[in-house]
N, C-alpha and C positions, 0 to 999 in steps of 0.2 A: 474529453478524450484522455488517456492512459497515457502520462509522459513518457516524452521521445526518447530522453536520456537517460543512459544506467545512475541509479541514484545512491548505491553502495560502494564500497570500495571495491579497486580490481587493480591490477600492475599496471602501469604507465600504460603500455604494449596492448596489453587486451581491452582497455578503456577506449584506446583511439579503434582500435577495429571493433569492438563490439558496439559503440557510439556509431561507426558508420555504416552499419549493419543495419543500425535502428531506424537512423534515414532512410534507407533503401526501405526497411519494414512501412514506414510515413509514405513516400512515394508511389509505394505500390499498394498500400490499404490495408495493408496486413495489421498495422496499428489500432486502425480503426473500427474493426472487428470484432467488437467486445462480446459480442455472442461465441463465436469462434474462441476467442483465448478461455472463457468460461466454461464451454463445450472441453476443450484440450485438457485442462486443472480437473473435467472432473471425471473425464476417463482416465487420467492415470491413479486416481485415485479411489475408482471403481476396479482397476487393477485389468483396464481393457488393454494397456499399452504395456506395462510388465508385469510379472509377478512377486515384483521386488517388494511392492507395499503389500503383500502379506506381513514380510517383516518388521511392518512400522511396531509393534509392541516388543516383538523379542531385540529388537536391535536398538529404537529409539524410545525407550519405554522410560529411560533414565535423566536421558534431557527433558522429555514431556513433563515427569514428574517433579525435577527442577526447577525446571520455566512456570509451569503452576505453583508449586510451591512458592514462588518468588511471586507471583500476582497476585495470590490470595493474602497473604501475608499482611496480617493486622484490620481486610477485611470482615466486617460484622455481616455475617448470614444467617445466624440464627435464626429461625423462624421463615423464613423468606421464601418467596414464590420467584424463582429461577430460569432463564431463557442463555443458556449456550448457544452462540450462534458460531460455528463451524467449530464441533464436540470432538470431530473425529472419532476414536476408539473412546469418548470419554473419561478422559483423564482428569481435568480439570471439572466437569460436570462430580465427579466421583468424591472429589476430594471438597468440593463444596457441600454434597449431603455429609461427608465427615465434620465440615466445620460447623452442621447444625440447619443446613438448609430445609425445609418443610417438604418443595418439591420441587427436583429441575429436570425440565424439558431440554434435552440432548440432541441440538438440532445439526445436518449435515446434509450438502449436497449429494456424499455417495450413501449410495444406498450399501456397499462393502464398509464400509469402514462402520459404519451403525449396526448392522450384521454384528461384527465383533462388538460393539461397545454392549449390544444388547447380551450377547453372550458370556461377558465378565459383569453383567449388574446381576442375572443370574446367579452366578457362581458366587458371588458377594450378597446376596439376599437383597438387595437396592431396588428391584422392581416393583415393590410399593411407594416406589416417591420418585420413579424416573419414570419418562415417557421421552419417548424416541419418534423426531419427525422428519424426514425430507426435507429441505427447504434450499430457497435461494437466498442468501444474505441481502440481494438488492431491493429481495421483494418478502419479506414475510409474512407465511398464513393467519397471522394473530390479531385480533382487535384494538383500538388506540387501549393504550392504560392497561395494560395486562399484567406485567409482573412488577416485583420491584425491583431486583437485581436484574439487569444482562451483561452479558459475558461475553470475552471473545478472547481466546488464548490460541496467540500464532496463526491469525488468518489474514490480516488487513496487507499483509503482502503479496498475497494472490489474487486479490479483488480487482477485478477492470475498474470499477469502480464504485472507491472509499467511501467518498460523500456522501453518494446515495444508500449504501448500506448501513453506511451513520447513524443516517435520517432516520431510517426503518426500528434502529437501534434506540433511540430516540423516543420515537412514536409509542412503541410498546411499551416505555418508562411510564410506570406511573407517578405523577407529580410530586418531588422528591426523589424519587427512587434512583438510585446508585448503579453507575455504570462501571464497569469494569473492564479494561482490553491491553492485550498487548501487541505489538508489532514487531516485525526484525527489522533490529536495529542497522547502523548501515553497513557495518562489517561481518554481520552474519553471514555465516558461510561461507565466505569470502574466495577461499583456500580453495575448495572444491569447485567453486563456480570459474574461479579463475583459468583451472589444469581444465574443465571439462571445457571451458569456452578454446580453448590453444589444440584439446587432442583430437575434438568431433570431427566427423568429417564435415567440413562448412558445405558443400552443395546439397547437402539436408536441408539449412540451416540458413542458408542464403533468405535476406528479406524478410528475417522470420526474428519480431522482437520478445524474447521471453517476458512470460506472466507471470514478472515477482520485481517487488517494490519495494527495496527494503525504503527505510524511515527514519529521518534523524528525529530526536526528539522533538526539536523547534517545527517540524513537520504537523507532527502528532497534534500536539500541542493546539494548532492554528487550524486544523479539523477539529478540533473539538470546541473551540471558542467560536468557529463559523455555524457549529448544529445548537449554539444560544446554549452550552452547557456552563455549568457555572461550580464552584470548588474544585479546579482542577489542580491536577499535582500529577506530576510527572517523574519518573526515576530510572537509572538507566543500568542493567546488570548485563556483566561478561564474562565468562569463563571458556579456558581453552582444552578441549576433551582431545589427547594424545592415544591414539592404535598403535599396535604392534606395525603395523606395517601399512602402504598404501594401500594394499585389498584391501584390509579390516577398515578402512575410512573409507574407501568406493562402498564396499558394501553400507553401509550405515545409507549415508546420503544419497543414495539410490528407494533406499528402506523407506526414509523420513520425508521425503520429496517423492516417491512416487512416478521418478522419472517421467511427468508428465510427456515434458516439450520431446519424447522420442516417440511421441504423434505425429512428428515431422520428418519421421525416418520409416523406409518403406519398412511393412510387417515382414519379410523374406529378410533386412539385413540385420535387424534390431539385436539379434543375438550377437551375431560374429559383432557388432559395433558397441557394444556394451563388455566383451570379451576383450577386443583393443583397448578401450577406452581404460576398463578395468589393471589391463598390463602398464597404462600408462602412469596410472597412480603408485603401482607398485614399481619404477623401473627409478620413478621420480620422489618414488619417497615422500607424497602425500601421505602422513599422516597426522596432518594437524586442522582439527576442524573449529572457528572461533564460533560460539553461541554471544550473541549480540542481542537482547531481549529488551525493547523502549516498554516500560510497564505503564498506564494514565490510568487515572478516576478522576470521574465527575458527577454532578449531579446536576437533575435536570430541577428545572425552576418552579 
């Protein structure tokens, strides 16, 4: 089951009510719903619940290309047969055929966000070494032994569940072959989660435990040494990206996030509540968003 408690950082203030939120989420089952929270992450990222994540390239195109940059980094691909598992628009998938990959599979639960990734491998000529698949991270379509790299850049925070996605992660490793992933670390986002946890309307929101997990290192860490991986190393990078103003950071992290969990807010208010919400970042001068990025490799045995 998907721990009860917020595992990143938040203000004194929104810890203790977002913690007893999550109880209430426990007691009523909404916890234990891992189909459901899965179903939520991946219409907003289908773009069923806003159309905010159109903008994940034009607005968060800059951190994606950072936070990759920082996990491939010193990476050997050369030659390599490649499994991205949650590609998104393909960022990290893109910049692994740059560093020599042979061929990678660019896998994601939405079928939008693939849409775009296939339409910039296009414009880049990459359609000869990329292929694009649907998939569920807990369960993948592929054979034991299939590639030698996999991947995973900024997704082990939305998963109900890590372990078993691991495993899968894992499984498709062929003997030797090199894992690669990152997670949000425990302060990512922090800033924004915080002001949107204070300004929602809570009777949206009541019972209802968000689907993000960030991860301390020593977390990481102890999932990787339980899926029997072995040379692990672990590193931990953070920069702090400053907007003009709280819109210009509402917008971003609306973009990048996808606004899933406004699955829990009726389809008639979503605008006017995204409109508040928005006024509130800007009245309060959010404009500081912390990038918190745990990077691991390992290999399998």
């Amino acid at each position: 089951m998907p721990k009860i408690f917020w595992t990143g950082k938040l203000s004194f203030t929104m810890m203790l009510v977002v913690n007893a939120n999550n109880i209430l989420a426990w007691i009523i089952g909404d916890i234990r719903d891992t189909a459901a929270m899965k179903d939520r992450v991946k219409q907003g990222y289908e773009g069923s619940v806003s159309d905010h994540v159109g903008g994940y390239d034009e607005l968060g195109m800059d951190f994606q290309v950072k936070a990759a940059s920082a996990q491939l980094a010193g990476v050997d691909l050369q030659g390599k047969e490649v499994l991205d598992v949650g590609g998104g628009t393909g960022i990290i998938s893109m910049q692994a055929l740059e560093k020599g990959a042979a061929k990678v599979v660019c896998g994601d639960i939405s079928s939008f966000m693939l849409e775009m990734a296939k339409a910039k491998a296009i414009s880049r000529g990459y359609t000869d070494r990329m292929e694009f698949r649907r998939l569920d991270a807990e369960s993948l379509p592929f054979a034991d032994c299939s590639f030698d790299l996999v991947m995973s850049g900024m997704t082990f925070g939305i998963l109900p569940n890590a372990e078993k996605a691991l495993k899968e992660m894992v499984r498709v490793l062929r003997p030797g072959g090199f894992l690669s992933l990152s997670a949000h670390g425990p302060e990512h986002y922090w800033e924004p989660c915080d002001a949107s946890f204070r300004c929602i309307n809570k009777r949206y929101v009541l019972g209802y435990r968000l689907e993000y997990w960030p991860r301390s290192e020593e977390n990481v860490r102890q999932l990787l040494l339980r899926a029997g991986l072995k040379d692990i190393k672990i590193k931990r990078c953070k920069w702090r990206n400053t907007f003009r103003n709280g819109g210009e950071a509402y917008d971003f992290f609306t973009a990048i996030t996808s606004s899933w969990w406004f699955a829990k807010v009726p389809p008639s208010k979503r605008e006017k509540e995204h409109k508040r919400m928005k006024n509130y970042f800007d009245k309060k001068n959010v404009n500081t968003i912390t990038d918190d990025v745990v990077i691991a490799y390992a290999r399998k045995a």
